[in-house]
Residue, then its C-alpha position, 0 to 999 in steps of 0.5 A: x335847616x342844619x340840626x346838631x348832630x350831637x346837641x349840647x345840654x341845655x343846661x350848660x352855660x356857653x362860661x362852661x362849656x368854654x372852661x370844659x374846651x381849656x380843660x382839655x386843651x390842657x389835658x391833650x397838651x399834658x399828653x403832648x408834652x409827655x410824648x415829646x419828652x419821653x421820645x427822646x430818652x431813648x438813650x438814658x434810659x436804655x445805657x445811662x444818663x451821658x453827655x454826648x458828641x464833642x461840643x456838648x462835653x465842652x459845653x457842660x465842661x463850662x457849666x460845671x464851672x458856672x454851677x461850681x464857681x459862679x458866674x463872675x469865675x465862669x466869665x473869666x475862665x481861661x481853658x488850658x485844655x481847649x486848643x491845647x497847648x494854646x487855651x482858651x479865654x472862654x467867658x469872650x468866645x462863646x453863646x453863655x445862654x445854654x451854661x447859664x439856663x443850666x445854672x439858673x436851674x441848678x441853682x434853684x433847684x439847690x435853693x428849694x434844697x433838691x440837689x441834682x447833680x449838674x451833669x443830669x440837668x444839662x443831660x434832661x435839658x433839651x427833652x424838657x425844652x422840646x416840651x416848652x418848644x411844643x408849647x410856643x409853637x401852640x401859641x404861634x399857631x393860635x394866632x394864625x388861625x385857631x387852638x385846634x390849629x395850635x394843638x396840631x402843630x403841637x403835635x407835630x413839632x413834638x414828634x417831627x425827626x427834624x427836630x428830635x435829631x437835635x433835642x434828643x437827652x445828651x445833646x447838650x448844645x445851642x439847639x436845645x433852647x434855640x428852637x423854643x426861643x424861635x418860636x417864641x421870638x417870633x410868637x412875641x413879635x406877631x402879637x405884637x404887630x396884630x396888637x400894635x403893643x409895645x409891650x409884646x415888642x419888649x417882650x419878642x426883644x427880651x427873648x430875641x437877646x435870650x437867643x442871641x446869648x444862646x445861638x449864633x443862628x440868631x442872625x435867622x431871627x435879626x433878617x426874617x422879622x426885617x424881610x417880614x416888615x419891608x415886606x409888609x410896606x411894599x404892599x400897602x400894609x405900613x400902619x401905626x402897629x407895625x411902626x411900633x412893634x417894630x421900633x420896639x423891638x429892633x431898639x431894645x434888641x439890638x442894645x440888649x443884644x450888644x451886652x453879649x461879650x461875643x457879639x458886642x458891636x456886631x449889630x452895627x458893623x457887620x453886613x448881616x445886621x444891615x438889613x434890620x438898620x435899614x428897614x429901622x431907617x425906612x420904617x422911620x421915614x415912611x412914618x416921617x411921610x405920613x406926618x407930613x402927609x396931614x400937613x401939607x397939601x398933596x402936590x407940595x407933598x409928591x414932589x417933596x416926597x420923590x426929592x426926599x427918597x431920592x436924597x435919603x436913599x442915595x445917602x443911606x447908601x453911599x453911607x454904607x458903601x463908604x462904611x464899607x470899604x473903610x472897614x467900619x461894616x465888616x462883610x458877609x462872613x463865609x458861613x453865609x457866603x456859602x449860603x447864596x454861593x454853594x460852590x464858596x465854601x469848597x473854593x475857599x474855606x475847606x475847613x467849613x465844607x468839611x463840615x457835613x453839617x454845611x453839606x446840601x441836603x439831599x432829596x430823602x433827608x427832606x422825608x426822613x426828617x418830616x414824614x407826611x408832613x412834607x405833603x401837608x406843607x403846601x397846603x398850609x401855605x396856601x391856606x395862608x395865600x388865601x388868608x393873606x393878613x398880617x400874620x399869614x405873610x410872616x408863614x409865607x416868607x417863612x416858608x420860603x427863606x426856610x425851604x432855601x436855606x435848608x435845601x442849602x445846608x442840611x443843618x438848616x432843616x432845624x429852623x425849618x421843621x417847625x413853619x412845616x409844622x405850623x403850616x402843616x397843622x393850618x392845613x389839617x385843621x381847616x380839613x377837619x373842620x371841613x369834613x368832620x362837623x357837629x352839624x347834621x345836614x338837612x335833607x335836600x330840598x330836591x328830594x322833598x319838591x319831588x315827594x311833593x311833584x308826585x303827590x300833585x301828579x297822582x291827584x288828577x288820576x284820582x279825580x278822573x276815575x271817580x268822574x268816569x264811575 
């Protein structure tokens, strides 16, 4: 029988022993966090505390009118200096999240009367955000498979270049808070499928309008949270938990994500959106079906079934064409043309092929941003295979739009850095469990039924020679 190979005192309780375990987690986590943050001072602390690059300087130009004038100014600011001579009605043309994360704290921070300049909170922004980034994505991977996993994945999402090149201190832009506000969108929404709680739906929508405020990557968020429900559907798995974890967020969502003056009715008039109204829509009838199901009697009910997916569908279709070539839904835009088309950009749109963001991203890059973690990521994905529930389909086709998208554009490795760390940090996990355990292992019984032959084997010979004497 196994034997603890470092036994416990019998005299802690399993509540101490638990506390002593969240003790350390937090410690470890303060380890973490401090790693993160201070990996990406370089800069300031060798030259000075500085914005850099063009569209950080534009984005803390904005701030500072926020943090000077008010919000109410900042909404109406027109820019005489963007786009010069023309201007530039700035408050209508921009994601206000990252200015007015800005504000909040600079605000509090002047209430409870630390006054901090401005330019140092939108400097510092992004390394404490990688810390809050960290965390969320602790709290992803908890629910994917243990605290053990999460504090890995920690780690990894702390320390990962694919992440620090876009978080460093000075690197005042969207993707300071949107990578935080991924994880935790998407946090929110696996507890609230595993659940079924409106409340952690509300939640994943409140934060899912914080990133569309913030980021016009939010169209990542608006397609995989669909794919991952229509997904779930196909094979069996629809339930009352998705059913409202789902309708939660979408209805909240989409109608708090209207209230932002540069999205405004974008989430039911463009094509990138479709693909959340239409699962909305099928969610709605298959729930539908489930409710008649109890009512009617099952022949009646297959032959209504085929004639309403029929209809239903020829509608929804028809509608959405029509709505099309009317003008109503707007096409893909080319941005995500060049994402299914690698040749579109260059043809038709040069200005977004100059961009070497939007290049594909070459062999090394996928190394040089992820280091062994690269090799661990297939591992971790199948880990997930071989789970299979809920929440390990939503890594599954994670990792697979993220691994396309980022071999597509090199800016896209950004929102595929933390899956590789999530299924990065499964994988090791479950290799350590495996191989370093607190279990000392018995000894083979092999060894002992052979002590034993041999015991048996000597005692005839014993017996013979006190017969013969």
């Amino acid at each position: 029988m196994a034997t603890t190979a470092y036994p416990v005192p019998a005299n802690l309780s399993p509540a101490t022993i638990s506390n002593t375990a969240s003790l350390l987690r937090i410690v470890a986590f303060f380890f973490i966090s401090g790693a993160a943050i201070s990996s990406r001072l370089f800069a300031v602390i060798n030259f000075e505390s500085i914005i850099h690059e063009f569209d950080p300087w534009f984005n803390y130009r904005a701030t500072r009118v926020l943090a000077s004038k008010g919000f109410y100014e900042f909404w109406n600011w027109f820019d005489p200096t963007a786009w010069y001579p023309l201007g530039r009605v700035v408050g209508g043309t921009i994601y206000p999240g990252l200015m007015a994360t800005s504000g909040v704290i600079y605000y509090f921070l002047q209430a409870i009367n630390l006054p901090v300049d401005i330019r140092n909170i939108c400097v510092l922004l992004a390394p404490g955000f990688s810390a809050l980034t960290a965390w969320a994505t602790y709290m992803f991977t908890v629910e994917m498979k243990d605290p053990s996993a999460g504090l890995l994945a920690a780690i990894f999402i702390g320390v990962a270049p694919g992440y620090i090149s876009r978080s460093v201190a000075g690197s005042y832009d969207n993707e300071a808070i949107a990578i935080f506000l991924l994880m935790f969108t998407f946090y929110a929404w696996i507890k609230a499928l595993k659940e079924g709680s409106a409340f952690f739906g509300t939640i994943a929508a409140v934060f899912y309008f914080y990133m569309v405020a913030a980021w016009g990557g939010y169209a990542f968020i608006t397609n995989m949270i669909p794919l991952h429900a229509l997904v779930l559907m196909l094979m069996g798995r629809f339930s009352n938990r998705l059913y409202v974890a789902y309708s939660s967020w979408y209805a909240i969502g989409t109608l708090a994500s209207m209230q932002v003056p540069f999205v405004g009715f974008q989430p039911v008039r463009t094509s990138e959106h479709m693909a959340a109204l239409g699962v909305f829509g099928l969610l709605q009838l298959v729930a539908f079906a489930d409710l008649v199901r109890s009512h009617v009697p099952s022949k009646q009910f297959q032959s209504l079934l085929r004639t309403s997916v029929v209809v239903v569908g020829l509608a929804g279709f028809g509608a959405i064409v029509g709505l099309t070539f009317a003008g109503w839904i707007a096409p893909w835009t080319g941005r995500f043309y060049s994402l299914w088309d690698t040749g579109y950009a260059k043809k038709y749109i040069p200005i977004i092929a100059s961009v070497s963001e939007h290049q594909p991203t070459a062999w090394p890059s996928f190394f040089m941003d992820l280091h062994i973690l690269m090799f661990l990521f297939p591992a971790g994905v199948l880990y997930c295979f071989r789970e299979l529930r809920d929440e390990h389909v939503f890594v599954i086709i994670y990792a697979a739009v993220g691994s396309y998208f980022a071999g597509v554009m090199v800016r896209l490795m950004l929102t595929l850095t933390p899956c590789i760390c999530v299924a990065a940090a499964c994988a090791l996990s479950e290799l350590m469990n495996t191989y370093i355990t607190p279990e000392q292992p018995a000894k083979p019984a092999d060894e002992a039924d052979a002590k034993a032959d041999a015991k048996k084997s000597k005692q005839p010979e014993v017996e013979t020679s006190i017969f013969g004497t």
